[in-house]
ZAFI-229223 format. One line per 2 residues: their letters; for each residue x negated, y negated, z of N, C-alpha, C. Coordinates in steps of 0.1 Angstrom, whole numbers. Example, Ala and Ser with C-alpha at 12.3 -4.5 7.8 and 13.67 -1.06 7.14 Angstrom:
# ZAFI-229223
as> -132/57/78/-123/45/78/-132/33/78 | -128/22/71/-137/11/71/-129/0/79
***
This chain:
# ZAFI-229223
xx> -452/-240/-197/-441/-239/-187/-433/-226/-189 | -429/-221/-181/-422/-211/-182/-406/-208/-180
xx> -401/-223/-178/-390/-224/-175/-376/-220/-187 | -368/-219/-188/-364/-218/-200/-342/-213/-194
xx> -341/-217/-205/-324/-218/-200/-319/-208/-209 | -323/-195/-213/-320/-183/-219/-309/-181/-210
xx> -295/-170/-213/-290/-168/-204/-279/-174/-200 | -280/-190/-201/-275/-197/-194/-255/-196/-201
xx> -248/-197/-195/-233/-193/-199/-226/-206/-197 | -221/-207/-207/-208/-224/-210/-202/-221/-203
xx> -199/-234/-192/-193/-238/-186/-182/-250/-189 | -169/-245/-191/-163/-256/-195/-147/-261/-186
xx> -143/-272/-188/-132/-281/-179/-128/-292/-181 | -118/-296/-177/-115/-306/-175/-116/-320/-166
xx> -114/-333/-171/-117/-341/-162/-110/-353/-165 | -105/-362/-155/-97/-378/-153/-107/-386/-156
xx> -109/-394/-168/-114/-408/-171/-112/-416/-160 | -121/-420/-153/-120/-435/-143/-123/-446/-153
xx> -118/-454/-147/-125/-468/-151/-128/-476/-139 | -145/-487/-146/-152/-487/-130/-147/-498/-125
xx> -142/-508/-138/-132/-521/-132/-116/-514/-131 | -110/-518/-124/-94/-511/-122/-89/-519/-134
xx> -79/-514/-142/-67/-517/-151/-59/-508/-150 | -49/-511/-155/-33/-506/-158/-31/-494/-169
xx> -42/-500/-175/-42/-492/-186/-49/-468/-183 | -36/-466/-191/-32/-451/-187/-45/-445/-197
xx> -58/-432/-191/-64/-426/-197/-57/-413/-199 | -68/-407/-209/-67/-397/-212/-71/-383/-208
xx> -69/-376/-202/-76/-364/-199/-90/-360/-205 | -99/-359/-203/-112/-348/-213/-116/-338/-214
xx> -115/-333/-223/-124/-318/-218/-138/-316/-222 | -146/-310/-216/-157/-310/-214/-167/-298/-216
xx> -177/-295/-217/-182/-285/-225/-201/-284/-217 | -202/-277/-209/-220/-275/-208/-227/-264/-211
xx> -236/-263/-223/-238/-257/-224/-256/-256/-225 | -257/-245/-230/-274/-239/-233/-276/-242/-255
xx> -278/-257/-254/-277/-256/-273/-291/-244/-273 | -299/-247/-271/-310/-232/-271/-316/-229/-258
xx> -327/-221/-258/-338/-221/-247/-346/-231/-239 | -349/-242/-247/-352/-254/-241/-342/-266/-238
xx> -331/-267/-243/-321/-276/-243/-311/-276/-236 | -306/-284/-230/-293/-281/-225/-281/-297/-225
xx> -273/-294/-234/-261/-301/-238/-246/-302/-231 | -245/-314/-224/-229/-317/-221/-224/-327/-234
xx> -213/-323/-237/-200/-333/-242/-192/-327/-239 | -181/-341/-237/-169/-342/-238/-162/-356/-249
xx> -147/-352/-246/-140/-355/-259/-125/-358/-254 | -120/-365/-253/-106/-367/-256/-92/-368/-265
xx> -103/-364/-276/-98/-361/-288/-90/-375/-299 | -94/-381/-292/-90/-399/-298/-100/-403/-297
xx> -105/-419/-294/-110/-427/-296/-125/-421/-286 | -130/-418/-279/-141/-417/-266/-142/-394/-265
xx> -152/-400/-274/-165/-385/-274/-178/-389/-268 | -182/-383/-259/-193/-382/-255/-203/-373/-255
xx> -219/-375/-252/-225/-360/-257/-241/-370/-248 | -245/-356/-241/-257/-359/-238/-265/-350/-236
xx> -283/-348/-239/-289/-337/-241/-298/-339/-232 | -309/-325/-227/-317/-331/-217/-327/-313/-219
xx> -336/-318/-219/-347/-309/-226/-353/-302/-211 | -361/-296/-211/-370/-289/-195/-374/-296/-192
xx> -379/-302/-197/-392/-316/-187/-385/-326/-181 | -368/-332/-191/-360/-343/-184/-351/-336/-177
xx> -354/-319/-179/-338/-313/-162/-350/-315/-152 | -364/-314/-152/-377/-312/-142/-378/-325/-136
xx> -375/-336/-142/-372/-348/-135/-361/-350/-129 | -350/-347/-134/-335/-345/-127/-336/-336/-116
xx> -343/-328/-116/-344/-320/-103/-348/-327/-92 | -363/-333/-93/-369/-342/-83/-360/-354/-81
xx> -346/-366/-91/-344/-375/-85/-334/-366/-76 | -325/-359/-78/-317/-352/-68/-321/-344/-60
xx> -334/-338/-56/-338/-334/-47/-330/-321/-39 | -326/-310/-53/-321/-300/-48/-330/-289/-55
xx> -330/-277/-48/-341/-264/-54/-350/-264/-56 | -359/-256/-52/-372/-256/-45/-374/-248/-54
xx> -369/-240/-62/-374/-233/-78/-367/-239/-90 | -371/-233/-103/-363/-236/-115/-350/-231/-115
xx> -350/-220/-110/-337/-212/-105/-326/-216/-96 | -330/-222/-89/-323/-226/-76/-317/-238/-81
xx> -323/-246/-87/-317/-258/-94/-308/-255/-103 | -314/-247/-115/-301/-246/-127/-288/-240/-118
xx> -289/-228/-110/-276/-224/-102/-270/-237/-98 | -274/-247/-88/-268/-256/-80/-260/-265/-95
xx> -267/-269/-104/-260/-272/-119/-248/-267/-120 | -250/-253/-122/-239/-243/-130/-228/-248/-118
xx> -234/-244/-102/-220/-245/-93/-215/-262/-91 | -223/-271/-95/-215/-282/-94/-208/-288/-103
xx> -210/-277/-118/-199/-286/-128/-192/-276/-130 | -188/-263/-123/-179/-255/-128/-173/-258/-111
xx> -172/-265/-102/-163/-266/-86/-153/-277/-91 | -157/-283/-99/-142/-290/-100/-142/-300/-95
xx> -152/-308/-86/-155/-321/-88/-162/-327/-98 | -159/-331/-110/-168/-336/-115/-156/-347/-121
xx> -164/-358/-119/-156/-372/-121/-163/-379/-134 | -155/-386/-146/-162/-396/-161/-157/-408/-154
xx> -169/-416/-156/-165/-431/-154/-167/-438/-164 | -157/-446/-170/-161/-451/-183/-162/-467/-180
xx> -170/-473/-190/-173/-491/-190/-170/-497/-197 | -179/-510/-200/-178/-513/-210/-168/-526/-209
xx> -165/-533/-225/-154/-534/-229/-146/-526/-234 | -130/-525/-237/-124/-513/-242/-117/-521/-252
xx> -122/-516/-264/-121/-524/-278/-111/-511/-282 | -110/-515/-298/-104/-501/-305/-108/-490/-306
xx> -118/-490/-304/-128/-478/-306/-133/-474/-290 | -124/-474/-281/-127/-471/-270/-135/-477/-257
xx> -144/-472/-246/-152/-476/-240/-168/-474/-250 | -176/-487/-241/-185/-486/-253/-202/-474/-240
xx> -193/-476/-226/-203/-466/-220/-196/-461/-210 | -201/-446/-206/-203/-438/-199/-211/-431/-186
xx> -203/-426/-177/-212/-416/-169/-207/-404/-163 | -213/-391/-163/-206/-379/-156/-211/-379/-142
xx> -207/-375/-131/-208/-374/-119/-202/-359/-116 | -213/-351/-109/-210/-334/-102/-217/-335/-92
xx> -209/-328/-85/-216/-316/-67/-208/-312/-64 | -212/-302/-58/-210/-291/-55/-201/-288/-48
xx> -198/-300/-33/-191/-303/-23/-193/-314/-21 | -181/-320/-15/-186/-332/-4/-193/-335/0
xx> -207/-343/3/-214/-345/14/-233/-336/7 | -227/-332/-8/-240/-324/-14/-244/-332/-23
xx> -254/-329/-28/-266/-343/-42/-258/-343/-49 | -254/-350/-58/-249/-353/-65/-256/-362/-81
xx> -253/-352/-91/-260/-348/-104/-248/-361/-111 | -260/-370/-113/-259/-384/-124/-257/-377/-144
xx> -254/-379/-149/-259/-382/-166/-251/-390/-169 | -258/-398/-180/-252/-409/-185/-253/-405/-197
xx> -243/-410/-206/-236/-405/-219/-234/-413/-229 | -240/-408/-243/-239/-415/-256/-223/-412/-260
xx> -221/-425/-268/-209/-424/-273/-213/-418/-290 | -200/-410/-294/-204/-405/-312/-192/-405/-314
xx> -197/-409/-328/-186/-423/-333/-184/-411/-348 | -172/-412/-356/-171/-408/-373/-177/-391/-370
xx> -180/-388/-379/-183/-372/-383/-193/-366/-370 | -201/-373/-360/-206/-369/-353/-195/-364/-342
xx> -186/-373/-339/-176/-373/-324/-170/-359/-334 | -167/-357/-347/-155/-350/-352/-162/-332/-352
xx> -175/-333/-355/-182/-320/-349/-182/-314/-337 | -187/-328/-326/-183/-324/-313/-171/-319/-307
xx> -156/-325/-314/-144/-321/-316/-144/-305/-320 | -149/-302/-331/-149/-288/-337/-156/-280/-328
xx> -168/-285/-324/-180/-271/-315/-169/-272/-304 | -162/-280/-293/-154/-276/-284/-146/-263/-282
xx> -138/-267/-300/-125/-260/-301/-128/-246/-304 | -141/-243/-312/-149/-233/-317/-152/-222/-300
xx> -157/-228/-296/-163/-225/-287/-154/-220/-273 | -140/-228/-277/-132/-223/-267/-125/-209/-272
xx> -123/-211/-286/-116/-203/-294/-123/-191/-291 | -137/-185/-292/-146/-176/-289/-144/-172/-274
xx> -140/-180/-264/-138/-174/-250/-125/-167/-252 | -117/-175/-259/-108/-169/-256/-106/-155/-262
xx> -108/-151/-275/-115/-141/-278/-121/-132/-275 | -131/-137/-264/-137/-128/-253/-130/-122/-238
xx> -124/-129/-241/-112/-128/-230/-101/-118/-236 | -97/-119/-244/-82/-113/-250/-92/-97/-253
xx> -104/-101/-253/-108/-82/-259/-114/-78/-245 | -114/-84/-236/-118/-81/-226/-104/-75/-219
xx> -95/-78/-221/-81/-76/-210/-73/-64/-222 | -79/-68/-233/-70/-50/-238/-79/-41/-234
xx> -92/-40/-233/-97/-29/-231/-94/-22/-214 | -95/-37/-209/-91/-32/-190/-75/-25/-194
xx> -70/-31/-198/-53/-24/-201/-53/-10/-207 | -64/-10/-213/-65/7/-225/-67/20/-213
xx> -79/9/-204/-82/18/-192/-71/19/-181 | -67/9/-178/-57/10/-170/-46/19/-176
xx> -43/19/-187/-33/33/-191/-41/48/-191 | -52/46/-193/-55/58/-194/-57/66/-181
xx> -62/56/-171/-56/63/-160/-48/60/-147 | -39/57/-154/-25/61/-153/-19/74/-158
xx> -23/75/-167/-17/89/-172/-26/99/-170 | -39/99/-167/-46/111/-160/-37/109/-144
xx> -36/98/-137/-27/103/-128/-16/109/-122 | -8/109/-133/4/112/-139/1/131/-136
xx> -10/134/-149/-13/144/-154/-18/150/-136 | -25/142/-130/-29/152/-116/-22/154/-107
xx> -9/142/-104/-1/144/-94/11/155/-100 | 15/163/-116/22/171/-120/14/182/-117
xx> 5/185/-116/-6/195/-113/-1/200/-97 | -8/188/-93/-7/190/-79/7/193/-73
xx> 18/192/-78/34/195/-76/38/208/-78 | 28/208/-91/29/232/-95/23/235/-83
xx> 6/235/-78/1/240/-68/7/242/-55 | 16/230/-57/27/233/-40/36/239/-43
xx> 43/241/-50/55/249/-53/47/261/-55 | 34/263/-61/32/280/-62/27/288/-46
xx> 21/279/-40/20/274/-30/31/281/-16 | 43/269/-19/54/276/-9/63/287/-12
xx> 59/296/-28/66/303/-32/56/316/-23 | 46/317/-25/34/325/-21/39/328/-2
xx> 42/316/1/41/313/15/58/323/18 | 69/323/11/78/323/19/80/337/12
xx> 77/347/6/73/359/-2/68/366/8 | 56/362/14/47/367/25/57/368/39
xx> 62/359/41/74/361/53/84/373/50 | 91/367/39/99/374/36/94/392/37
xx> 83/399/31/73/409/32/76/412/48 | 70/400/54/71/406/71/81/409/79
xx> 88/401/76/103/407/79/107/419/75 | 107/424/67/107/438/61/101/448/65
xx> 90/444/67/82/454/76/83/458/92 | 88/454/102/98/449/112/105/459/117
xx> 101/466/124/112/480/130/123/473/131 | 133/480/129/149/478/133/151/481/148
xx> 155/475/161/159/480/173/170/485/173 | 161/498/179/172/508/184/185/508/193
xx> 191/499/191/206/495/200/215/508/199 | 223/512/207/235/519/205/244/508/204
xx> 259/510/197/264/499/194/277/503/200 | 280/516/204/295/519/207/294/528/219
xx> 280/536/220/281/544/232/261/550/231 | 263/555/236/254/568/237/249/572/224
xx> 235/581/223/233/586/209/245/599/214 | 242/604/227/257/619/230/267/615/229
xx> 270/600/230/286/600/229/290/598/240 | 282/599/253/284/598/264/291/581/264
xx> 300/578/274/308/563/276/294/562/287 | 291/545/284/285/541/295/288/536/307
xx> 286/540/322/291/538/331/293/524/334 | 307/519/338/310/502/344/301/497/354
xx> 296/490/351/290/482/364/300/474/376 | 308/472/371/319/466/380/331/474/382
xx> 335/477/393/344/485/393/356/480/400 | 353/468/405/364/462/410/376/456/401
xx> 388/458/401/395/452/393/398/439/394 | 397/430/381/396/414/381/414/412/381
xx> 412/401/388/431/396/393/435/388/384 | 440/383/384/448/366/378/452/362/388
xx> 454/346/387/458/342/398/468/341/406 | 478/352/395/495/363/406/488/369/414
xx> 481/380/414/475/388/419/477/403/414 | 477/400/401/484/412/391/472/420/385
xx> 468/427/385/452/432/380/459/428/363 | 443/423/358/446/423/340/448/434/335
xx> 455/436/326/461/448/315/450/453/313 | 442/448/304/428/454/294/418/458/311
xx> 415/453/315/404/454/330/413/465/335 | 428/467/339/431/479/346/428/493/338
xx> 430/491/325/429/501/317/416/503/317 | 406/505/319/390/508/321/387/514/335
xx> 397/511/345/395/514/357/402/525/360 | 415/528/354/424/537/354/416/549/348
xx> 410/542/335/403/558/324/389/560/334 | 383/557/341/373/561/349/376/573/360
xx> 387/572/365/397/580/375/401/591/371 | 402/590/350/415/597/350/407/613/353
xx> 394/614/354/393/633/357/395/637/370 | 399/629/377/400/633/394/420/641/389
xx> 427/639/382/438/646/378/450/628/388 | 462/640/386/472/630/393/470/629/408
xx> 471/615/413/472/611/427/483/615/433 | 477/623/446/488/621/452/493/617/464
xx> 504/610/470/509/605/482/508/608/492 | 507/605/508/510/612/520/525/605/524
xx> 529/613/528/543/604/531/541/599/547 | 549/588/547/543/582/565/547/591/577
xx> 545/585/584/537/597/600/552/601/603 | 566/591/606/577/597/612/587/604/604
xx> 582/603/590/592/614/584/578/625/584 | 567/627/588/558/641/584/566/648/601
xx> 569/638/609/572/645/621/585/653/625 | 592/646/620/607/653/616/608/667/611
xx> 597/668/599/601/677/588/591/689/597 | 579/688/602/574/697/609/579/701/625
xx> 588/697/627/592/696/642/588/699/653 | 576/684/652/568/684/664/566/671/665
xx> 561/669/679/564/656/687/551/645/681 | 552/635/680/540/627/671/538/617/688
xx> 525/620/689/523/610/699/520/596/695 | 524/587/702/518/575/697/501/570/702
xx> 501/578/713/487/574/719/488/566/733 | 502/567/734/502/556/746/506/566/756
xx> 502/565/773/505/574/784/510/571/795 | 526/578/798/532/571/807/526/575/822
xx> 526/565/833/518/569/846/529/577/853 | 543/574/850/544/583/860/548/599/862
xx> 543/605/847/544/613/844/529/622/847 | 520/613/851/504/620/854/506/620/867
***
């Protein structure tokens, strides 16, 4: 045969004691243990740690029969998997019998699947009683103690890694904070450079490069709303004039006539004089 349960990884949990006649009487939690005792074997117990230890073994030829009464997996493989997932899902129910003397129930049964409504994996279970129950007590605690073990060196090492990069990322995002700062120092250097380079525009700022005043575009004088020309506006209008020299007056038409003594017509003609 070629079958063989190398490999195979303990599976362990907990489970609620039934009882198959109802009583009053309060159980005890169990914990429970399946494992690979070697390459051909494979061992459940559980334990309550009082009065009701249980333990049951089942060799390749009696899982090869348990395969065919449950009628799951079509290989060796397929079956041990469907095992592993129906006593590690968390259905798995102990029904205990018997009378219940001092020394506990005098029988047993485990019940697993997978799901609701899937085969459902029978074993029936020896009771061990004195130094036998008190081993299976020890391989439990052993056995759990070693997970945990495996576990506790398993989660410093993820932690050692998880620090460590953490602080390589630490280390690349300070990196990457120089590069931009050298970055926008490079970038605003370069501007700065272009700016500098930049002809200055040739504006005149007060006149002419000759000095020459530049001519008003408006030459009308701006009012107020007296009708007073503005101070600063007349003075620009006045200095545009001033090379024509002083203005001067005509005096009106009937004193120019007087003083030349000659007759000023008005334009108008009497008839009866034509």
């Amino acid at each position: 045969m070629g079958e063989t349960l190398k490999g195979f990884e303990p599976i362990y949990g907990t489970i609620q004691g039934q009882i198959e006649e109802a009583t009053s009487q309060e159980q005890y939690p169990f914990l429970f243990c399946l494992r690979a005792k070697d390459d051909s074997h494979l061992q459940f117990f559980t334990t309550d740690f009082h009065s009701n230890t249980w333990l049951v073994e089942k060799s390749i030829g009696e899982l090869e029969e348990l395969r065919d009464d449950v009628g799951v997996g079509e290989s060796w493989e397929d079956f041990i998997g469907y095992m592993r997932d129906a006593f590690a899902s968390g259905n798995v129910k102990m029904v205990l019998g018997g009378p219940m003397g001092s020394r506990g129930h005098t029988s047993a049964k485990v019940r697993a699947q997978k799901v609701k409504g899937t085969p459902r994996i029978d074993l029936k279970l020896s009771k061990l009683e004195g130094n036998a129950a008190h081993d299976i007590m020890g391989a439990i605690v052993n056995s759990l103690f070693k997970v945990f073990q495996a576990c506790s060196s398993a989660l410093s090492a993820e932690s050692a890694h998880v620090a460590y990069l953490s602080a390589a990322l630490a280390d690349e995002k300070a990196r990457a904070d120089r590069m931009q700062e050298q970055i926008d120092t490079a970038i605003f250097s370069g501007r700065r450079k272009q700016r500098a380079a930049l002809p200055l525009p040739d504006l005149p700022l007060t006149g002419t490069p000759s000095g020459e005043k530049l001519p008003l575009r408006n030459t009308t004088l701006p009012t107020s709303q007296t009708g007073i020309p503005e101070a600063g506006k007349a003075e620009k209008v006045v200095s545009k004039h001033a090379h024509l020299g002083p203005r001067v007056y005509a005096a009106p038409s009937a004193r120019r006539g007087r003083r030349m003594g000659t007759v000023i017509s008005t334009g108008e003609v009497d008839d009866d004089k034509i």
